[in-house]
C-alpha angles and dihedrals in degrees: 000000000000115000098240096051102109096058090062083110080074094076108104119238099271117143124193106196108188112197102173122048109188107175100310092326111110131200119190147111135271099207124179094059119152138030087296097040091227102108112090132197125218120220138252077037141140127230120233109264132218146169118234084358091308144110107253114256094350138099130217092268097041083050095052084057083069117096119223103010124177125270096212107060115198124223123188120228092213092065091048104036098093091053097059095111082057097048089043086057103042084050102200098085134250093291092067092032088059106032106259101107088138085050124099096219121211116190116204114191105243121029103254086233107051107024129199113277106250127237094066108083116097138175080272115036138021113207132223138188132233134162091274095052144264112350118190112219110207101190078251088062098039097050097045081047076060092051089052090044103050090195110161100231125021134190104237120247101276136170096238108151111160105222120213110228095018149294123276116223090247076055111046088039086053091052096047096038086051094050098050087051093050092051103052093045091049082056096057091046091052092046079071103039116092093191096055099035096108107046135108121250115198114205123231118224105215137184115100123237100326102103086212099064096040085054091054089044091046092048096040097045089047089067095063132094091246126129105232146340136267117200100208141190093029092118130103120031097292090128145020128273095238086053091056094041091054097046095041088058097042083049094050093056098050087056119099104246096235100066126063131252126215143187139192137214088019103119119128117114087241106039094041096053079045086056084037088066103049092061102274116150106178131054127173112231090226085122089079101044086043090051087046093055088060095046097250133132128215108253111170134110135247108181120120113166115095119254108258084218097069100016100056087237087273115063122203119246090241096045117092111230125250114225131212092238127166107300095281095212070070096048092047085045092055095042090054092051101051090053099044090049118112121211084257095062098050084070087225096304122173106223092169106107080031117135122215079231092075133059108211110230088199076082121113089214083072103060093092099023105118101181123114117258093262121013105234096023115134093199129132088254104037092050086044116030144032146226094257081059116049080042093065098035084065098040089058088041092246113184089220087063090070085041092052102044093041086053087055099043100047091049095050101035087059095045089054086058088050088054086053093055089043089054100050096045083056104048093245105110091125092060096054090050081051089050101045091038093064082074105038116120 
């Protein structure tokens, strides 16, 4: 009997009811979220993302403008770290401090889009960075950071550092034998903490890219009281696709089916319904607010039902539907332009981290286009502004031009996860992987 077992009366209520089962893809609900336990999440779902416990670029009102956002926010500890004396003194947590008293907060350890550097972490410590510096984080000072902090649900201090060029076997065997330590010694330390008693740990599966030692982190980590199950250090391009794609799903398998799993820095439409249909439940929305800071706007489509116009309402079995993709005399547009574009047009912009899922605004092509971002969209900035606009607005370094590109992206981005859901409850997962793939790189 595992030495932790008897404070399995630790995990949080949090129940994950899964009604549909399609292949390894689940859909289902996490219900009992919050101090009230009357919030609920879908899954497959995001969580809302911000920087220093806030929406990028928005305010309270502005995010209030965005359909369909997530009930569950994420906040990053390294971002926060280095305000716990703050938060110790203001006393009611960084969800009041910051204005998102409605919202259920989740805390993951490193921020998905700027990672911790590699080479810090020791058996001891795990470092962070914050805009003062490196911070080490003993699981003592993690968990009274917690305590500051008052999230609902936290990552577990974890040594998760993402390699790049892989990861040696000494290597991968140290980052998954130091998280289980700091785990299990987090958990004692919460055993004996009243603030924190009723919050929810999410285990990080650890190990790099050698399936071995992500099998030993699943099935060890499995046998802990915690509430659900991060698969980390699976951002950025360390390893290939296929690689990601084979662990996630040997990982998948080895976790018990009533608790959730999530991912970071995962975000792109292809790659997430791929992780979808693994097994995977929980995705951060850093990809939007990744695809803003580079002026561009989310432009892909997630339909996936046919048009009853073409398709007589009832398509045949044998007929290929018809979507009801972008206008394609635009896609065609857009394609010719890019082409057509010199080095001097593209006013020095940097495309390489770039998605075929985006159209840049920086662009020259875009200073009499008077479209909305996305035809269709029912966005703030689509019903009330234009290309051209949001085109200048960059171009002058306009501070609305981040405001109305995050307002896009968000919206978009969680009604593509809506689609998802809606996929997977009708049977039609496959045609929104057709769809979204007509665009993939």
């Amino acid at each position: 009997m595992h030495m932790l077992q008897h404070l399995t009366g630790l995990v949080a209520m949090m129940k994950l009811t899964i009604s549909k089962v399609t292949g390894r893809a689940r859909l289902g609900v996490i219900t009992s979220l919050g101090q009230s336990g009357e919030k609920s999440l879908e899954v497959p779902g995001c969580l809302l993302y911000t920087k220093t416990a806030s929406p990028p670029h928005l305010t309270h009102d502005t995010l209030q403008t965005i359909e369909g956002v997530p009930p569950v926010t994420h906040v990053t500890l390294s971002s926060l770290a280095e305000h716990q004396e703050v938060l110790e003194e203001y006393k009611e947590g960084i969800g009041k401090f910051a204005g998102l008293s409605d919202a259920v907060l989740y805390c993951s350890v490193s921020d998905p889009v700027t990672p911790s550097p590699n080479g810090y972490n020791t058996n001891k410590t795990v470092s962070v960075w914050g805009s003062g510096g490196r911070i080490e984080l003993t699981p003592q000072k993690f968990m009274s950071i917690q305590s500051a902090l008052k999230v609902d649900w936290f990552q577990c201090l974890a040594d998760g550092e993402v390699m790049p060029s892989g990861c040696s076997r000494k290597r991968a065997k140290k980052s998954v034998d130091r998280s289980l330590s700091f785990l299990d010694e987090c958990l004692q330390l919460l055993a004996k903490n009243d603030v924190l008693k009723d919050k929810v740990v999410i285990g990080a599966i650890e190990g790099g890219d050698l399936l071995d030692e992500r099998l030993r982190s699943a099935r060890e980590t499995a046998k802990r009281p915690v509430g659900g199950f991060l698969l980390d250090a699976f951002q950025g391009t360390a390893m290939t696709q296929e690689t990601k794609l084979n662990l996630i799903s040997s990982v998948t398998a080895e976790l018990p089916e009533e608790k959730p799993r999530f991912i970071h820095g995962v975000g792109r439409p292809d790659e997430v319904l791929n992780c979808v249909e693994l097994g995977v439940d929980l995705f951060d929305s850093s990809f939007p607010y990744e695809v803003a800071e580079r002026g561009c706007a989310l432009s892909f489509d997630h339909q996936y039902e046919p048009d009853p116009e073409t398709a007589g309402g009832h398509p045949s079995p044998d007929r290929t539907p018809e979507f009801n993709v972008l206008d394609k005399a635009e896609l065609c547009d857009v394609e010719k332009n890019r082409e057509d574009q010199t080095e001097n047009d593209k006013l020095e912009l940097d495309q390489s981290q770039m998605t075929s899922y985006e159209i840049c605004l920086k662009e020259k092509r875009f200073r009499e286009d008077f479209r909305p971002l996305l035809p269709g969209c029912t966005c703030y900035c689509c019903r009330n502004h234009s290309r051209a606009y949001v085109h200048h607005l960059l171009i002058s370094k306009e501070l609305l031009a981040g405001i109305l590109l995050i307002i896009h992206n968000f919206q978009h981005y969680f009604s593509f996860f809506r689609s998802a859901r809606a996929a997977l409850r009708d049977g039609k997962l496959h045609l929104l992987k057709e769809a979204i793939q007509r665009r993939a790189p």
